[in-house]
PDB file of N, CA, C and O in Angstrom:
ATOM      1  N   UNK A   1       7.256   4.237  64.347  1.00  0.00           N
ATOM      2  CA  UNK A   1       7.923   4.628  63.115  1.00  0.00           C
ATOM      3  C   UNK A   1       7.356   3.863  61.926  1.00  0.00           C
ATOM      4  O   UNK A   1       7.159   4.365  60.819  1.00  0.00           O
ATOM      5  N   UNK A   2       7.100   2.525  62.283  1.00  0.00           N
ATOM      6  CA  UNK A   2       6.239   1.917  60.835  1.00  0.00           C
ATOM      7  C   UNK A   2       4.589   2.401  60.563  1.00  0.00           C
ATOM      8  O   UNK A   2       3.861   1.908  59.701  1.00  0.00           O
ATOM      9  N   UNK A   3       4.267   3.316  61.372  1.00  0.00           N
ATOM     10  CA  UNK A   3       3.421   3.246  60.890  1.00  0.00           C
ATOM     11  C   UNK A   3       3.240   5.052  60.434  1.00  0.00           C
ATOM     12  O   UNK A   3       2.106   5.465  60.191  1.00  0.00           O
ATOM     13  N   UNK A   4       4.448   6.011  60.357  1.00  0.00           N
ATOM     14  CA  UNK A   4       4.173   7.081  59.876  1.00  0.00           C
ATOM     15  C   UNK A   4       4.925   6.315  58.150  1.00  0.00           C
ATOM     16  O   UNK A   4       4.731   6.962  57.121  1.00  0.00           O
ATOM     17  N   UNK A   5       5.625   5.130  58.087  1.00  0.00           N
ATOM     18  CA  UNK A   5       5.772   5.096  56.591  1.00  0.00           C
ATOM     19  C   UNK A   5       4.396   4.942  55.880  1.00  0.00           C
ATOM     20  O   UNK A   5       3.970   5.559  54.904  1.00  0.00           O
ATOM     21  N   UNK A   6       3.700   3.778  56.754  1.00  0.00           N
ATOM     22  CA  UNK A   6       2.169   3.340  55.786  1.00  0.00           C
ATOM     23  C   UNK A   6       1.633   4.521  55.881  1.00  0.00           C
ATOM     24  O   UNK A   6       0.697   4.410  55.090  1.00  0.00           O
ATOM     25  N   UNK A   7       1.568   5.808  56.393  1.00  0.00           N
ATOM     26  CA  UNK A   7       0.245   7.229  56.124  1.00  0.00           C
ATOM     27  C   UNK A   7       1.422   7.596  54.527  1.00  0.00           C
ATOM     28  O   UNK A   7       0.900   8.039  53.503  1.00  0.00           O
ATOM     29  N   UNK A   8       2.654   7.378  54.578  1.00  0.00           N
ATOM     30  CA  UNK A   8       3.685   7.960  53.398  1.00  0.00           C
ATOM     31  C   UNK A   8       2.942   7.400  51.990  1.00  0.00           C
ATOM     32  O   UNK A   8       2.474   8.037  51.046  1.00  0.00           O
ATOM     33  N   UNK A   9       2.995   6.479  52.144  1.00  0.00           N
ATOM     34  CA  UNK A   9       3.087   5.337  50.976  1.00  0.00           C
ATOM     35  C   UNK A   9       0.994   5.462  50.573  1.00  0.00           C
ATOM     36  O   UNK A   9       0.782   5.205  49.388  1.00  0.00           O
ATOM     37  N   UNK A  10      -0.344   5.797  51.405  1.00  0.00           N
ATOM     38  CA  UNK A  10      -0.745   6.287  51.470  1.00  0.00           C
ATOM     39  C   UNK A  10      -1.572   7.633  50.261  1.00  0.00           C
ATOM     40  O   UNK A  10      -2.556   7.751  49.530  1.00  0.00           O
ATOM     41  N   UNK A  11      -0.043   8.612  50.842  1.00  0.00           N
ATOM     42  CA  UNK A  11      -0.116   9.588  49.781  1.00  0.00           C
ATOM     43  C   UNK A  11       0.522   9.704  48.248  1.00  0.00           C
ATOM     44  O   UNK A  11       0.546  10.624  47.430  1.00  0.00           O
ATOM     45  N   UNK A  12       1.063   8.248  48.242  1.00  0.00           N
ATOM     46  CA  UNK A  12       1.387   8.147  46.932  1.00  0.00           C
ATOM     47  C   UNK A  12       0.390   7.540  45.766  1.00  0.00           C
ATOM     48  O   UNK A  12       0.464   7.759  44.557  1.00  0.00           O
ATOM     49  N   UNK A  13      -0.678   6.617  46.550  1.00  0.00           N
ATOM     50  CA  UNK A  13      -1.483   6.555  45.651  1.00  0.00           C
ATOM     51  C   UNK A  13      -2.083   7.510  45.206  1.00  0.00           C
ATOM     52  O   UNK A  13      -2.602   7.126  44.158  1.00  0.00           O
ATOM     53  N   UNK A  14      -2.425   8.982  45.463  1.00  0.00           N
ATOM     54  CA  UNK A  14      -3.288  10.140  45.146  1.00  0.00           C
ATOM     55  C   UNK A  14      -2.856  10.615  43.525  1.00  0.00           C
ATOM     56  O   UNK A  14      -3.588  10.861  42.567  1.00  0.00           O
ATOM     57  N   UNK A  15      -1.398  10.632  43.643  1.00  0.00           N
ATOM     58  CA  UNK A  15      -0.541  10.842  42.459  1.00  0.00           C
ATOM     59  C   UNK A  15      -1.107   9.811  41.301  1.00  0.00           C
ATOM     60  O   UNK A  15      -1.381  10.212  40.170  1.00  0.00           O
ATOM     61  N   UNK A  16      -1.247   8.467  41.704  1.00  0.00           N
ATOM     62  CA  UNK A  16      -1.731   7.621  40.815  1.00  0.00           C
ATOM     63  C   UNK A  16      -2.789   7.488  39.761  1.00  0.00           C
ATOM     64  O   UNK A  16      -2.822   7.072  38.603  1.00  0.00           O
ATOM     65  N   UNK A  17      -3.959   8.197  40.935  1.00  0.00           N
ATOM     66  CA  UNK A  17      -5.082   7.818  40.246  1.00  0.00           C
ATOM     67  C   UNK A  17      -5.164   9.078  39.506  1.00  0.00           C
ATOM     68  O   UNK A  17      -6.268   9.024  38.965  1.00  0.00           O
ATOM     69  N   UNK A  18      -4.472  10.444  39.107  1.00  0.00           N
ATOM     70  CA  UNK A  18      -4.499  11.389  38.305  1.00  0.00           C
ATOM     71  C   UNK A  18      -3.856  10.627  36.992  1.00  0.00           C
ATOM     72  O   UNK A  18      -4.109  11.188  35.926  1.00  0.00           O
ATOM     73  N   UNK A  19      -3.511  10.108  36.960  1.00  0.00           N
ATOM     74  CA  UNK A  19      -2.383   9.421  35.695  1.00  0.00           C
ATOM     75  C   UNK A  19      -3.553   8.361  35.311  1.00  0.00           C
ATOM     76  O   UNK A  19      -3.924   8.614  34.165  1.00  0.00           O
ATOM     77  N   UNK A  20      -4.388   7.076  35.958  1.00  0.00           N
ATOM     78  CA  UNK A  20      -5.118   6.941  35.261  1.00  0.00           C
ATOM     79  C   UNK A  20      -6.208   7.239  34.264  1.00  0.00           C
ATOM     80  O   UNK A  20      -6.671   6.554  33.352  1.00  0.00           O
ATOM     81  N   UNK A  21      -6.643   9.130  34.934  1.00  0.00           N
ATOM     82  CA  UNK A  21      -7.389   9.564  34.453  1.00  0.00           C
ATOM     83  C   UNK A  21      -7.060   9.986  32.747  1.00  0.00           C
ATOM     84  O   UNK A  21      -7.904   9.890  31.855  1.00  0.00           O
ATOM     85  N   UNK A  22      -5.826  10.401  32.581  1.00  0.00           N
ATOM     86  CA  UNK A  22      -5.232  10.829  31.442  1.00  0.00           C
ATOM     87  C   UNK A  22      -5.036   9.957  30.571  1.00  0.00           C
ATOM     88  O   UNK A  22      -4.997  10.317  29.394  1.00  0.00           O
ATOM     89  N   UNK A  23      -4.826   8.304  30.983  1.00  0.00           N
ATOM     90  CA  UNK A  23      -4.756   7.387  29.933  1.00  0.00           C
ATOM     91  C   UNK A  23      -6.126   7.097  29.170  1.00  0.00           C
ATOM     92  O   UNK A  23      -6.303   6.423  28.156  1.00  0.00           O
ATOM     93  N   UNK A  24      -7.186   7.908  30.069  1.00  0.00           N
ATOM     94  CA  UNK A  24      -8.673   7.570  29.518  1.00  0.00           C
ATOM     95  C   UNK A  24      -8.883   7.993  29.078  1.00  0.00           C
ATOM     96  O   UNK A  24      -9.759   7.566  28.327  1.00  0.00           O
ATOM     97  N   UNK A  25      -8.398   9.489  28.872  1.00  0.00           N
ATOM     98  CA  UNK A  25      -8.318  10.394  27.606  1.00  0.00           C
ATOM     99  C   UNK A  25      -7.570  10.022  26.453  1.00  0.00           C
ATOM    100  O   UNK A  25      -7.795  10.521  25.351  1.00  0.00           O
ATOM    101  N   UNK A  26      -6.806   9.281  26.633  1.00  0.00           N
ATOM    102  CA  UNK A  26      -6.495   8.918  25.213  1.00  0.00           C
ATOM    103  C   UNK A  26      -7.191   7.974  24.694  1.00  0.00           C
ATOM    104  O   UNK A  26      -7.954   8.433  23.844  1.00  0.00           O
ATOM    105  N   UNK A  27      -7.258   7.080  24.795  1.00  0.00           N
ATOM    106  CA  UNK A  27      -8.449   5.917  24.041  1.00  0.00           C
ATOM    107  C   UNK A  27      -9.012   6.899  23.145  1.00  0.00           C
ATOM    108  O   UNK A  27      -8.550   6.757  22.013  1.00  0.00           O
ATOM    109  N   UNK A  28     -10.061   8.093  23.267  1.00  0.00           N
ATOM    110  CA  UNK A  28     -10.297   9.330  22.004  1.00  0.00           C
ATOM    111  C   UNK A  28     -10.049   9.283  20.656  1.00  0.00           C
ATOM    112  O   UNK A  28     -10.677   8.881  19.676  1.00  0.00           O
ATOM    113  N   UNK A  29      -8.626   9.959  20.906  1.00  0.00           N
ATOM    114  CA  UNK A  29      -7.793   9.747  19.346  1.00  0.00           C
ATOM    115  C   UNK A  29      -7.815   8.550  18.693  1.00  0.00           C
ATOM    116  O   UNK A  29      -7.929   8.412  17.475  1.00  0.00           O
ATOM    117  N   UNK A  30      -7.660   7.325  19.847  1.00  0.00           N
ATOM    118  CA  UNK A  30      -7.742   5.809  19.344  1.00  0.00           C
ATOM    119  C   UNK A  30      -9.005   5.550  18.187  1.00  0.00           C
ATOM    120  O   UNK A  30      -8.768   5.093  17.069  1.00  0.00           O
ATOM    121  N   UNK A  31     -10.138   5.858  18.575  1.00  0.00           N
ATOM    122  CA  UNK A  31     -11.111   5.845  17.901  1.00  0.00           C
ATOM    123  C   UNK A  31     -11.186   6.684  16.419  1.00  0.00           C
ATOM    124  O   UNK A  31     -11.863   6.398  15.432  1.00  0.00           O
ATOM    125  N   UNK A  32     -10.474   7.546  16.572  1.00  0.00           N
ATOM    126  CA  UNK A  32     -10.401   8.242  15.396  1.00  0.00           C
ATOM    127  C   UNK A  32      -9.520   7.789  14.195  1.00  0.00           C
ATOM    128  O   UNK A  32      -9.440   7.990  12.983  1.00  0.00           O
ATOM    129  N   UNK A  33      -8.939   7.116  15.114  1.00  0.00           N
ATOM    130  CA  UNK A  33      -7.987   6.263  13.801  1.00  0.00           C
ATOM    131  C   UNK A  33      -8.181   5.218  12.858  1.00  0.00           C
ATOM    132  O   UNK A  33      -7.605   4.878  11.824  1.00  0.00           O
ATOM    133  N   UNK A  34      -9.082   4.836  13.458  1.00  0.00           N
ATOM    134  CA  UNK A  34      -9.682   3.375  12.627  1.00  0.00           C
ATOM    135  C   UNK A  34     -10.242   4.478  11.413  1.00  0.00           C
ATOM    136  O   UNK A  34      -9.686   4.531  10.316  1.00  0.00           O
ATOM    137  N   UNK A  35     -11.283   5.246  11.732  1.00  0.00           N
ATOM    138  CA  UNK A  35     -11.659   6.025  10.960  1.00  0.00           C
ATOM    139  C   UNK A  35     -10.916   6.444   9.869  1.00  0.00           C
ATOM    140  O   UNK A  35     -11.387   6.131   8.776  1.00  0.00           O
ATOM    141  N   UNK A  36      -9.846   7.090   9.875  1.00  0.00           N
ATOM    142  CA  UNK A  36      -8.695   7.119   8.792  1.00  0.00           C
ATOM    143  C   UNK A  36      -8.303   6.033   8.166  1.00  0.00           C
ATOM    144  O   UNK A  36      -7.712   6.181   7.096  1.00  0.00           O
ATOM    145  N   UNK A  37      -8.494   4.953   8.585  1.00  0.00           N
ATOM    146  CA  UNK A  37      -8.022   3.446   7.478  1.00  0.00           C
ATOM    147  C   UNK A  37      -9.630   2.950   6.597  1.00  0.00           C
ATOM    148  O   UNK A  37      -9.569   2.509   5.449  1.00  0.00           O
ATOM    149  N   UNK A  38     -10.320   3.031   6.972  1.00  0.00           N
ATOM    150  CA  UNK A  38     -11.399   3.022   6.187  1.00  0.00           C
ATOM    151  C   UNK A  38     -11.071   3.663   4.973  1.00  0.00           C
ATOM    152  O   UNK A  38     -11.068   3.116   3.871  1.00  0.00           O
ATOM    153  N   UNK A  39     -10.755   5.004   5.245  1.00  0.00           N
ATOM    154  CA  UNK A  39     -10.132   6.290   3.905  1.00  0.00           C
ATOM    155  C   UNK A  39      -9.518   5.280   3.403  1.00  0.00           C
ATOM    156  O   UNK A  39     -10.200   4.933   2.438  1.00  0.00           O
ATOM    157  N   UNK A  40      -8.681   4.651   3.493  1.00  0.00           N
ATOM    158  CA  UNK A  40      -7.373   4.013   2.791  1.00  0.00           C
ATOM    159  C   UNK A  40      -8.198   3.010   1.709  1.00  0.00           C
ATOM    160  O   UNK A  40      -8.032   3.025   0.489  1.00  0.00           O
ATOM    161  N   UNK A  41      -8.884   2.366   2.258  1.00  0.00           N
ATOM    162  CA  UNK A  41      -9.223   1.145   1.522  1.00  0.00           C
ATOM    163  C   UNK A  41      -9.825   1.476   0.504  1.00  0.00           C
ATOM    164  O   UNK A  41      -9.761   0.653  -0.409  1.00  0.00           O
ATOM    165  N   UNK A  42     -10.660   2.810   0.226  1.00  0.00           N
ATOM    166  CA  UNK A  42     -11.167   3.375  -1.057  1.00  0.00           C
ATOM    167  C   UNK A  42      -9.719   3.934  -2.064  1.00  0.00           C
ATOM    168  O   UNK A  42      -9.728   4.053  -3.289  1.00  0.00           O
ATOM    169  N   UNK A  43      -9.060   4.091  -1.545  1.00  0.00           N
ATOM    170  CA  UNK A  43      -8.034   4.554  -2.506  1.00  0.00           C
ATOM    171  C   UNK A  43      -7.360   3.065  -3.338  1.00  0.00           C
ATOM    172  O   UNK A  43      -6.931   2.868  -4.475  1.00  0.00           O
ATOM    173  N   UNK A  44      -7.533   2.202  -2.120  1.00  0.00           N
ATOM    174  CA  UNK A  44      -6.729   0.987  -2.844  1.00  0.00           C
ATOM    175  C   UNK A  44      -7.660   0.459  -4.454  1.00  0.00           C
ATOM    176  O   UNK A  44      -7.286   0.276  -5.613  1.00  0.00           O
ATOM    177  N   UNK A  45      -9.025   0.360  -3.735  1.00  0.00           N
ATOM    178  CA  UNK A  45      -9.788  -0.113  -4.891  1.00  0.00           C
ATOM    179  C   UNK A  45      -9.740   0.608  -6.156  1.00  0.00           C
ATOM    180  O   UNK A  45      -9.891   0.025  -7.230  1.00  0.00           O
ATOM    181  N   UNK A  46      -9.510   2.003  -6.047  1.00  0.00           N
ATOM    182  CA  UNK A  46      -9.154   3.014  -7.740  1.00  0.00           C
ATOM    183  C   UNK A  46      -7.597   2.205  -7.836  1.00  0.00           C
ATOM    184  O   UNK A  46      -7.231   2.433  -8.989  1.00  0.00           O
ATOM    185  N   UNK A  47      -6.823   1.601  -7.340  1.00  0.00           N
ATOM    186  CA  UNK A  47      -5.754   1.284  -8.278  1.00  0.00           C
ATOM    187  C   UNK A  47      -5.941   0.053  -8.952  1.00  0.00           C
ATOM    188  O   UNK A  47      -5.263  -0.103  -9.968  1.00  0.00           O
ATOM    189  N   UNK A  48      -6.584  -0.708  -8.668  1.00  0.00           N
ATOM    190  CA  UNK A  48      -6.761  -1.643  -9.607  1.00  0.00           C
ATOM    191  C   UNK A  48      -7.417  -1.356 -10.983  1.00  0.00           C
ATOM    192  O   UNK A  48      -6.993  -2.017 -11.931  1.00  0.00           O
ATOM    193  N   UNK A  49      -8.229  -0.607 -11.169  1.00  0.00           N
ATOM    194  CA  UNK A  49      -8.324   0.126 -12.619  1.00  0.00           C
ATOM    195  C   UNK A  49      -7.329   0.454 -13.513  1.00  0.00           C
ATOM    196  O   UNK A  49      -7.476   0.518 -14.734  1.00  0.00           O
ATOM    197  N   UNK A  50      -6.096   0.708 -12.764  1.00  0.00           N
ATOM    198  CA  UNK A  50      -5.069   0.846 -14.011  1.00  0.00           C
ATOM    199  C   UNK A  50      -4.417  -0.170 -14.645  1.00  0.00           C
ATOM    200  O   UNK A  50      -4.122  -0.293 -15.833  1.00  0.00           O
ATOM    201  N   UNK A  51      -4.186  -1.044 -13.498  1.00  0.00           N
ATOM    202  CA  UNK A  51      -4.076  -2.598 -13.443  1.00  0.00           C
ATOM    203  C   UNK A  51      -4.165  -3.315 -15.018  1.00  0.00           C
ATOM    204  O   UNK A  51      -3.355  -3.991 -15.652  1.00  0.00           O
ATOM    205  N   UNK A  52      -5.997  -2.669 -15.418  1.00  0.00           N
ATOM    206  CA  UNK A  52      -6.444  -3.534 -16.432  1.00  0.00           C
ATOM    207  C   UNK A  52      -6.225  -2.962 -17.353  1.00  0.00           C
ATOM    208  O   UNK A  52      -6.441  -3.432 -18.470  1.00  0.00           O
ATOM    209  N   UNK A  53      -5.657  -1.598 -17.120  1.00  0.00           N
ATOM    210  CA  UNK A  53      -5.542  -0.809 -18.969  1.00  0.00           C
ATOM    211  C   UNK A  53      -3.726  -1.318 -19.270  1.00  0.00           C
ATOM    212  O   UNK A  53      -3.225  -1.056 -20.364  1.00  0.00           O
ATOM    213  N   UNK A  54      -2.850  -2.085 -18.106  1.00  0.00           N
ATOM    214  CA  UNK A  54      -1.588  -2.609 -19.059  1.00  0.00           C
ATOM    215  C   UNK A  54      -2.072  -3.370 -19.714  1.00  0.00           C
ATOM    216  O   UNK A  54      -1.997  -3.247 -20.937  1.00  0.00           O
ATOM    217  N   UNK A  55      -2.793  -4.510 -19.086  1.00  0.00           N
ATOM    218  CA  UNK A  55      -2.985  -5.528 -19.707  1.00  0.00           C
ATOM    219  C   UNK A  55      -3.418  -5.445 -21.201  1.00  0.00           C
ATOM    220  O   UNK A  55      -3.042  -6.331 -21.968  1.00  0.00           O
ATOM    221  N   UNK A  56      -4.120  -4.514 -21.604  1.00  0.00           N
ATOM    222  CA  UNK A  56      -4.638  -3.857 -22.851  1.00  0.00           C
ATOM    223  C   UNK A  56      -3.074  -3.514 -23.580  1.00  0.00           C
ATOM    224  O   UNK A  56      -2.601  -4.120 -24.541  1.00  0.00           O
ATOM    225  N   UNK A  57      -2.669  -2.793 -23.108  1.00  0.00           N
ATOM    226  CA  UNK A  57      -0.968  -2.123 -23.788  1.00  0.00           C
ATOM    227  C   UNK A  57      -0.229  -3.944 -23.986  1.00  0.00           C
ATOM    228  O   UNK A  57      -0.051  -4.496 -25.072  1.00  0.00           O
ATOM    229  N   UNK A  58      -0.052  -4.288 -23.203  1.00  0.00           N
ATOM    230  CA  UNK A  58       0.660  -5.633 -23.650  1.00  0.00           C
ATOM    231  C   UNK A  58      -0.072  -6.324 -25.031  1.00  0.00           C
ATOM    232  O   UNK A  58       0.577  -6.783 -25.971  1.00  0.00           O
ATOM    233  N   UNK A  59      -1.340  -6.303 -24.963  1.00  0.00           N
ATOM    234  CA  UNK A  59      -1.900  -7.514 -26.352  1.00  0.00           C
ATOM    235  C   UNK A  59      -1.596  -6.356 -27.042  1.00  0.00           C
ATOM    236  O   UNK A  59      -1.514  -6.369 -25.814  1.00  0.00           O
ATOM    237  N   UNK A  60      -1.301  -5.214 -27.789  1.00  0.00           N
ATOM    238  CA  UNK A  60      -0.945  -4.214 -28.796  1.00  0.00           C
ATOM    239  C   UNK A  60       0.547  -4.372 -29.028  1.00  0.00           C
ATOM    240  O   UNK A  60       1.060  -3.989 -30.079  1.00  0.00           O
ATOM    241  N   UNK A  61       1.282  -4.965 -28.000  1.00  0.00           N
ATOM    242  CA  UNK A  61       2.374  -5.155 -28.335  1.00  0.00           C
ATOM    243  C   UNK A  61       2.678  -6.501 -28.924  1.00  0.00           C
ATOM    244  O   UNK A  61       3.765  -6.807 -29.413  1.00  0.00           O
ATOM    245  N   UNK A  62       1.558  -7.328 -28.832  1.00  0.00           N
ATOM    246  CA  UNK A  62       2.154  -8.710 -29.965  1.00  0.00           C
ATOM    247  C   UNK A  62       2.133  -8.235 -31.993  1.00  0.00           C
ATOM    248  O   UNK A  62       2.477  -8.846 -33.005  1.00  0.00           O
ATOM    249  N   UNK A  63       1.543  -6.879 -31.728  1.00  0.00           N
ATOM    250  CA  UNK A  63       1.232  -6.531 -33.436  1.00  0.00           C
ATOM    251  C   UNK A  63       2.032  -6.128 -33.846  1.00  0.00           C
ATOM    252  O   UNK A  63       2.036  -5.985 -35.069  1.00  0.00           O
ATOM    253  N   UNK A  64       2.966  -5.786 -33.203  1.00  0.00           N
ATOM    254  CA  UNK A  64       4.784  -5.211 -34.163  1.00  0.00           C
ATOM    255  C   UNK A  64       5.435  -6.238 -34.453  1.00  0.00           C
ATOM    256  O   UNK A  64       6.049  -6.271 -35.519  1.00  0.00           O
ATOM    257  N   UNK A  65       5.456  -7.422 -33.488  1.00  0.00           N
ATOM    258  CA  UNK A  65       5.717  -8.529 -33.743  1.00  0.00           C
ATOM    259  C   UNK A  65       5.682  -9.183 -34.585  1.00  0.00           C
ATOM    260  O   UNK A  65       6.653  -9.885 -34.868  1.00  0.00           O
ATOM    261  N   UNK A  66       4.428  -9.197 -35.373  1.00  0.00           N
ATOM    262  CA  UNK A  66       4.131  -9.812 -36.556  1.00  0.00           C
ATOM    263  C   UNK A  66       4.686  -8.728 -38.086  1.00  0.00           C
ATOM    264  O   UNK A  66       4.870  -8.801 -39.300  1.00  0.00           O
ATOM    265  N   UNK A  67       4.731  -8.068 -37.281  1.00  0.00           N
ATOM    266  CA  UNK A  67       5.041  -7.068 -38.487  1.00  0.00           C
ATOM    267  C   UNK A  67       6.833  -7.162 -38.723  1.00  0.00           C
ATOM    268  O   UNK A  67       7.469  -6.671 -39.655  1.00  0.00           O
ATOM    269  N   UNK A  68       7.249  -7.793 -37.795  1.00  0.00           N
ATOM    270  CA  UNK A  68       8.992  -8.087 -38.059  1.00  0.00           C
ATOM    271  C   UNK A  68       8.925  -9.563 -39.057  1.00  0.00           C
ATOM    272  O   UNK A  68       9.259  -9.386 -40.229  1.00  0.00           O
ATOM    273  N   UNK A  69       8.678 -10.423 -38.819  1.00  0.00           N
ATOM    274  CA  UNK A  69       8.176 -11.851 -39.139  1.00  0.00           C
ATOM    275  C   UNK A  69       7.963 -11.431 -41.140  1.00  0.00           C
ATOM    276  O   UNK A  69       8.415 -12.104 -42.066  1.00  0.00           O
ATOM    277  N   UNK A  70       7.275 -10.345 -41.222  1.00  0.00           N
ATOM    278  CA  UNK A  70       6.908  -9.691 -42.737  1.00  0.00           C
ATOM    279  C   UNK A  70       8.038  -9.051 -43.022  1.00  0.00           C
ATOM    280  O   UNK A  70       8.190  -9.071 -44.244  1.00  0.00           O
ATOM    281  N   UNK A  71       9.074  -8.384 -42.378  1.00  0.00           N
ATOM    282  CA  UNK A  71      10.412  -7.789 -42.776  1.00  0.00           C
ATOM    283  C   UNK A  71      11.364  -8.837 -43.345  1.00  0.00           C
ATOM    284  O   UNK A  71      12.241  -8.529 -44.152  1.00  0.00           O
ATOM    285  N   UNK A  72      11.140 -10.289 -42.835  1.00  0.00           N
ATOM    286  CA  UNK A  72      11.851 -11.435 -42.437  1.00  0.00           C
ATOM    287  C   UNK A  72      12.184 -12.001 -44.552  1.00  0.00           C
ATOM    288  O   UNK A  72      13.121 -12.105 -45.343  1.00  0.00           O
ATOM    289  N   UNK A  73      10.797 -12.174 -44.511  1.00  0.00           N
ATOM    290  CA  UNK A  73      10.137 -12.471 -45.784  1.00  0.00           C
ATOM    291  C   UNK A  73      10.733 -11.859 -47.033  1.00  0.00           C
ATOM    292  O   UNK A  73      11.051 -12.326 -48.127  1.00  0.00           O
ATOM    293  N   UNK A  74      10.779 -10.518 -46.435  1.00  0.00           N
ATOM    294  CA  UNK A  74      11.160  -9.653 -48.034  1.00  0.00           C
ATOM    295  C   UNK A  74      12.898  -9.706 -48.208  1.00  0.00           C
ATOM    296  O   UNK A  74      13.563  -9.430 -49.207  1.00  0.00           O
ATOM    297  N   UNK A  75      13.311 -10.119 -46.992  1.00  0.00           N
ATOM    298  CA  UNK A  75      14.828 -10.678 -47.480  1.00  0.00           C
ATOM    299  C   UNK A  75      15.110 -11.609 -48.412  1.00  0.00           C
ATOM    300  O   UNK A  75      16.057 -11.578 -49.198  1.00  0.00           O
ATOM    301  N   UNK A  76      14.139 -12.578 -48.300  1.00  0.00           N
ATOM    302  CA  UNK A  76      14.535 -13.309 -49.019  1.00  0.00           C
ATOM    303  C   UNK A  76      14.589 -13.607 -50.479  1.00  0.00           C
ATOM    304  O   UNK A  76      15.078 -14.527 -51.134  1.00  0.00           O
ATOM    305  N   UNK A  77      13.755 -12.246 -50.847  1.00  0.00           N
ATOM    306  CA  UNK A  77      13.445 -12.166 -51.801  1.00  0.00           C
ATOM    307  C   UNK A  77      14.932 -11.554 -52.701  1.00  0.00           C
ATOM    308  O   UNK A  77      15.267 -12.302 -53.620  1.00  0.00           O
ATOM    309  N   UNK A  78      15.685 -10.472 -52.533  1.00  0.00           N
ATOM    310  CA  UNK A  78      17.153 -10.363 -53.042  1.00  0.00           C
ATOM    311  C   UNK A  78      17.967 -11.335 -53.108  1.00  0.00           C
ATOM    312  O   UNK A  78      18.824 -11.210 -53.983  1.00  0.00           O
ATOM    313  N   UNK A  79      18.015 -12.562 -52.293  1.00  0.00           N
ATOM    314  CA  UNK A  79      18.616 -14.016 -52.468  1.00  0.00           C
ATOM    315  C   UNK A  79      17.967 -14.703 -53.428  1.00  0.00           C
ATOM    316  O   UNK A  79      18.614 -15.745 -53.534  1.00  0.00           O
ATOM    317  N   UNK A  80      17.330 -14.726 -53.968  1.00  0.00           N
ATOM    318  CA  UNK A  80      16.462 -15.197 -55.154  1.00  0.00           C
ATOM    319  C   UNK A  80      17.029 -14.650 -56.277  1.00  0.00           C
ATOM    320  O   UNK A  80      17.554 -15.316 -57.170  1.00  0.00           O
ATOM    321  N   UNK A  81      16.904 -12.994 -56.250  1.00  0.00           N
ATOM    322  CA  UNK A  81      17.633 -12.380 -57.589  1.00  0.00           C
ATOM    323  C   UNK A  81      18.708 -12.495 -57.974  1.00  0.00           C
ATOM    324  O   UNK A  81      18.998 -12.098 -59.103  1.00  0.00           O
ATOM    325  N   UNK A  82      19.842 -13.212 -56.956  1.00  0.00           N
ATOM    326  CA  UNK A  82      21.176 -12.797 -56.916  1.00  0.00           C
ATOM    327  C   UNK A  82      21.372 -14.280 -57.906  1.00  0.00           C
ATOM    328  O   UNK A  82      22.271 -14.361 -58.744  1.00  0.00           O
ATOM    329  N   UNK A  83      20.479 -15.290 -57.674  1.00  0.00           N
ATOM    330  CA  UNK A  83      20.537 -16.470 -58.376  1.00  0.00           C
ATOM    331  C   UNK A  83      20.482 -16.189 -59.479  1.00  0.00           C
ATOM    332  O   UNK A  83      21.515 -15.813 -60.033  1.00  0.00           O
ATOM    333  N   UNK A  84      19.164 -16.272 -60.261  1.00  0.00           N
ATOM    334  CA  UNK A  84      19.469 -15.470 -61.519  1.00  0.00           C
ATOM    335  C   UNK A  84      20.614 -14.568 -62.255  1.00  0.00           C
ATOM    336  O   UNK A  84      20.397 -14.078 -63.363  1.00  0.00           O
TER     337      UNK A  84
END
């Protein structure tokens, strides 16, 4: 009787080695994927180009600034008249 289990056990490896075959098929797609992140890294490098045109919009915004500082000025000028 022990030895019609070992012919059993036997026929279960047969099942096995079909299932390794299929994991070797995948590795495939694996390879193809790296391929798609390469894509990526060119897209990253176009965003830093926009990057540098805020920096441009921010120094345009210190020039209104100065232009309040000149609003500041001409007040004071009706406190002057009111003396008189």
């Amino acid at each position: 009787k022990t030895t019609t289990t070992k012919d059993s056990h036997t026929n279960t490896i047969e099942p096995n080695t079909t299932e390794t075959d299929s994991i070797t098929n995948t590795t495939d797609p694996i390879t193809n994927k790296p391929d798609s992140f390469t894509n990526t890294t060119e897209s990253i490098t176009n965003t830093t180009d926009p990057i540098i045109n805020n920096t441009d919009s921010v120094t345009n915004t210190t020039d209104p600034i100065t232009n309040n500082m000149d609003s500041i000025t001409n007040t004071t000028e009706p406190i002057t008249t009111k003396m008189t």
